[in-house]
KOLDOVO-883335 format. One record per residue (C-alpha): residue in one letter; x, y, z. Coordinates in steps of 0.5 Angstrom, whole numbers, plus 500, padded with zeros to 3 digits. Example, Ala and Ser with C-alpha at 12.3 -4.5 7.8 and 13.67 -1.06 7.14 Angstrom:
BEGIN
A525491516
S527498514
end
This chain:
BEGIN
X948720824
X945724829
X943723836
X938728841
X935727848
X930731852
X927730859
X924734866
X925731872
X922725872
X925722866
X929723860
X928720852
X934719847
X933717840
X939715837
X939714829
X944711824
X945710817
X944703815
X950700811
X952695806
X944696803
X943698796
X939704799
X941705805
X935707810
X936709817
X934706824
X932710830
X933707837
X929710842
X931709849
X928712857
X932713863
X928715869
X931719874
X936717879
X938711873
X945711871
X944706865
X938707859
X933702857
X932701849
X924700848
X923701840
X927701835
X924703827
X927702820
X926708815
X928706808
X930713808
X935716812
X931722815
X934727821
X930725827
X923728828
X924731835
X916734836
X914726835
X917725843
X913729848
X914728856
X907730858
X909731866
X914727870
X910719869
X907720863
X911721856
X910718849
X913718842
X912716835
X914714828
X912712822
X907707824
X910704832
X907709837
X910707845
X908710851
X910710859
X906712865
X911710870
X917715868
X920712863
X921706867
X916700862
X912702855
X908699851
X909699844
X904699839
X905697832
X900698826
X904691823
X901687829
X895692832
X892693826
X888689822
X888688816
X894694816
X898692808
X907695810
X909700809
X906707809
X912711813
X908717814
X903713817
X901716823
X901724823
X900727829
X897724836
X894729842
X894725848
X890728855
X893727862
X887723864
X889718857
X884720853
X888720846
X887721838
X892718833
X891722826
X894718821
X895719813
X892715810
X894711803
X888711798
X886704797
X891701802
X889695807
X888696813
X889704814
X884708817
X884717817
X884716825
X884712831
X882714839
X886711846
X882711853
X888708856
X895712853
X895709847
X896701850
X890700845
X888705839
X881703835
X876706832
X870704837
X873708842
X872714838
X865713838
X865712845
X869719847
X864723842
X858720845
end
């Protein structure tokens, strides 16, 4: 299907995403790989299947400096303070609670400060399990809750 990359000196992101076959509605899967700078080889640390085969959303991969980065889709977010070298993956089938699959427009925007304070906008469904209009960071987005927005505001 389509593959795109970007990067600054520290580390670069490709999202590579192909069509899904044999399937009676073929979807997509996106892989999003790193490779620090100096680094011949590129590391996968998040892959995503979509039930539709969608181009790829290039304004969810922000790099914030050399160290810090982080990306989203659907309802998994993964973010690197080490340039690109580890992430940490969060994924609302196993981060939040009571979270019923599959709302793919799950999260809607994330606004990510450099000390690693953060806020996810998400896109609720009505009357679905589990999800909730916003979720706040005060470690990159390793955990989201919705405590620690409470926190942040007071």
């Amino acid at each position: 299907m389509e593959t795109w990359q970007t990067g600054n000196s520290g580390f670069e992101v490709r999202v590579a995403a192909y069509s899904e076959k044999h399937a009676v509605v073929a979807g997509g899967y996106y892989v999003f790989s790193s490779k620090p700078s100096g680094v011949e080889s590129w590391q996968e640390f998040a892959t995503f299947r979509h039930d539709d085969p969608i181009p790829i959303r290039r304004e969810q991969v922000r790099l914030l400096n050399d160290r810090t980065g982080f990306v989203f889709m659907g309802w998994m977010y993964a973010v690197t303070t080490d340039g690109g070298r580890t992430w940490s993956v969060w994924n609302a089938q196993h981060d939040l609670a009571n979270w019923q699959c599959c709302n793919y427009e799950l999260i809607k925007h994330i606004q990510l400060q450099l000390d690693g304070i953060g806020e996810m906008t998400m896109d609720p469904i009505i009357g679905r399990k589990g999800e909730v209009p916003r979720l706040c960071t005060q470690d990159y987005g390793r955990h989201w809750t919705e405590e620690s927005c409470k926190m942040i505001r007071d």
